[in-house]
N, C-alpha and C positions, 0 to 999 in steps of 0.2 A: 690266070691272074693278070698278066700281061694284058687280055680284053680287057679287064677293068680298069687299069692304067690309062690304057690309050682312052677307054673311054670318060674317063674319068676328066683329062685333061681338055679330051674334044668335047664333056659339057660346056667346062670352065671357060674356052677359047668362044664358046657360042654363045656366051653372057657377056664377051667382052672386059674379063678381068683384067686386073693389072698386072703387071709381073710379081709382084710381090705376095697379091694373091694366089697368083699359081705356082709361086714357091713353095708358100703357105700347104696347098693342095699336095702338092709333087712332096713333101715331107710328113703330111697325116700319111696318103698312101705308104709309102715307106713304113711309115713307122707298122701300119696294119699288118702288111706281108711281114714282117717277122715274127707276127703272131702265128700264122699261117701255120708253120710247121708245129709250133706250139699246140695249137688248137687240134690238127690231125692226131698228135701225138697221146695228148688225154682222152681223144673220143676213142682211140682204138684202146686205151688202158681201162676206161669205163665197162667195153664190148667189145673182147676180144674178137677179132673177125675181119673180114676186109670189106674194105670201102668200096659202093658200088657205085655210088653217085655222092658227087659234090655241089652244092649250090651257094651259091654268095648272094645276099641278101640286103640291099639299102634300105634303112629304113630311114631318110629323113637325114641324112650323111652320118649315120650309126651302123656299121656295117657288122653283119655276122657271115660265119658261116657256116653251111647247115649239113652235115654228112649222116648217106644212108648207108649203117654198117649190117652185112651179112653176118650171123651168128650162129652157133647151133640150135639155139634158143629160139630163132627168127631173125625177122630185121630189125631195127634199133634206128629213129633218127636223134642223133644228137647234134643241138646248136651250142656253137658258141661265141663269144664275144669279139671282135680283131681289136676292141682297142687296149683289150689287155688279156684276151688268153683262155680265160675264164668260163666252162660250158656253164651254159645261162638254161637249158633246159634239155631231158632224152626222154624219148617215149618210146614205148613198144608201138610196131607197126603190125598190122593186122595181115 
């Protein structure tokens, strides 16, 4: 999460924002990672199982995050939302 911070910032810095801008920035981030734990929390309630991969996903400053959970059942990815929590889609994985 931290990589995406830094890099989040070192976009903003490479477009020449304002400060106000990159407060602006520097508090969506924030606001996301407190999803974070949210978002881990329902994927594993969805698919009991443990997490074996995590991804994080811009789409367009929309960020999800995408977790591959190990099951008995198989694997399981489930996404979800950082700007509010929300899994947005699970599939079984082959």
């Amino acid at each position: 999460m931290l990589l995406i911070v830094f890099g989040l910032i070192f976009a903003a810095l490479s477009n020449e924002v304002s400060a106000s801008e990159l407060d602006a920035l520097s508090f969506r981030v924030a606001n996301k990672k407190q999803h974070m734990s949210l978002c881990m929390q329902k994927a594993v309630e969805l698919h009991n199982g443990s997490i074996i991969k995590q991804s994080i996903i811009d789409k367009a400053k929309h960020f999800l995050v995408e977790y591959e959970i190990k099951t008995r059942n198989g694997v399981w990815l489930v996404t979800c939302d950082l700007d509010n929590g929300n899994i947005t889609k699970e599939q079984q994985s082959n």
